[in-house]
Phi, psi and omega in degrees: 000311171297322212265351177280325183274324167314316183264355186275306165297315147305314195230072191287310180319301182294332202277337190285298181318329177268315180296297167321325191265338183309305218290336183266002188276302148298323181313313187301313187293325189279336167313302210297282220306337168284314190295160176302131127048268215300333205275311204303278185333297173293336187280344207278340179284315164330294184272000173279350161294289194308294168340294168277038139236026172269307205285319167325302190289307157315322178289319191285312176307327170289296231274318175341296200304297177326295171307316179284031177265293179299334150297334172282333186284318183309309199289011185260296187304302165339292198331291192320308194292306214299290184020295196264350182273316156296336188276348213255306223274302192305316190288309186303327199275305205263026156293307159283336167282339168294329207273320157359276192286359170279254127062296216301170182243151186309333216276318174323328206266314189306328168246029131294346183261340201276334202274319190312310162326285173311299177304316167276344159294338174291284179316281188353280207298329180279330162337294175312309164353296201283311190310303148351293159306316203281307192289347162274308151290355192280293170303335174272332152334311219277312181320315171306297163347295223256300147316314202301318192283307170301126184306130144006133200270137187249114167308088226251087176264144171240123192267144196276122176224155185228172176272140179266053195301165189189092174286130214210148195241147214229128168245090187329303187245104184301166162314176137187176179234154215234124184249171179201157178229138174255147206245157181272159183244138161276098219276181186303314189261037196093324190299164174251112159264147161315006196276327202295244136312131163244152167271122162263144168257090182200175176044052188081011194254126184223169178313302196295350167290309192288218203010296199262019159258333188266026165272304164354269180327320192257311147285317136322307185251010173063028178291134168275009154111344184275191175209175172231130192284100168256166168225159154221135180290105170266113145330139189276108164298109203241159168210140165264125221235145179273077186244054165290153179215184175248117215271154156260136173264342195182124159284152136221152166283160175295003179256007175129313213276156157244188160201169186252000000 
């Protein structure tokens, strides 16, 4: 069935051309078949044309078919012939790289491991470098770090304070007034004036003292017993007192700075 859609599929054109000519081949034949005797006769030589050149047409197709058959079989055995000439050459190439490498003298293998050697003392040595290198920047990192983290200077103020005075005057004693009696003197020409002594009534001096000196005074000394009634203002006894305190004037911190 594939090798019929393969031809079939190569040669759509000729098979629909053959299909056509079948389909006039009948008509005709179905024409003839109407027609008179006489008619027949003349006609009959037509498809015996068309038949061969139908059979004619069927033979260029086999023979088609046939050549490309025969062209797949070749491009198959070519294919085939590179094929096996790469599989002949890649086997001979790593045949040869085994023996090659079979071949080599042992004296080959000694200064690669002497090179091996070399190479790892060289990573040693930039290893070490690096360890180094690694380790210093690590440490100026931590150093970097490490400033980087301590904080910022915080100002700690503190107030400056000085004394203020403010002086104020403190009154012990109020003003007040203080009364007395003065006793009278007998003058040359008998008469009494008001001039004598006065008395206060202050610092403990009361009326029953003032009685019993002029009881004295009228008996002993013939006093007639009056006084004349005085008064006086005593000034208010005071002191003066600082009754000041202490103002801030400016903070400052222990690193220097001030403020008002």
């Amino acid at each position: 069935m594939k090798k019929f859609q393969d031809f079939a599929a190569r040669n759509k054109k000729k098979l629909i051309a053959g299909a056509l000519i079948v389909a006039g081949v009948i008509v005709l034949i179905i024409c003839l078949t109407l027609k008179p005797d006489g008619d027949r006769r003349e006609n009959i030589k037509q498809p015996v044309q068309i038949t061969g050149q139908i059979s004619e047409d069927a033979s260029e197709n086999e023979q088609t078919q046939t050549g490309q058959k025969e062209k797949g079989a070749d491009e198959k055995k070519s294919s085939d012939s590179q094929k096996s000439v790469l599989e002949k050459s890649s086997g001979q190439q790593s045949a040869g790289a085994s023996k090659s490498g079979a071949e080599k003298p042992k004296s080959s293998e000694k200064p690669k491991s002497s090179e091996k050697s070399k190479s790892s003392e060289k990573s040693k040595g930039s290893g070490v470098s690096k360890s180094s290198a690694g380790s210093k920047s690590s440490e100026s990192a931590k150093d970097s770090s490490q400033q980087s983290s301590k904080p910022s200077h915080q100002h700690s103020w503190k107030a400056h304070k000085v004394w203020v005075s403010k002086m104020v005057t403190v009154v012990d004693e109020p003003e007040h007034v203080v009364y007395g009696a003065q006793l009278y003197t007998k003058q040359a020409d008998g008469t009494w004036v008001g001039n004598g002594k006065t008395y206060w009534f202050e610092n403990g001096f009361t009326q029953d003292d003032l009685k019993a000196i002029l009881k004295d005074k009228i008996k002993n000394e013939g006093y007639i017993g009056n006084y004349v009634n005085r008064q006086k203002t005593v000034p208010a006894v005071t002191h003066t007192e600082d009754r000041g305190s202490y103002q801030t004037d400016y903070y400052y911190c222990s690193c220097g700075a001030t403020k008002k």
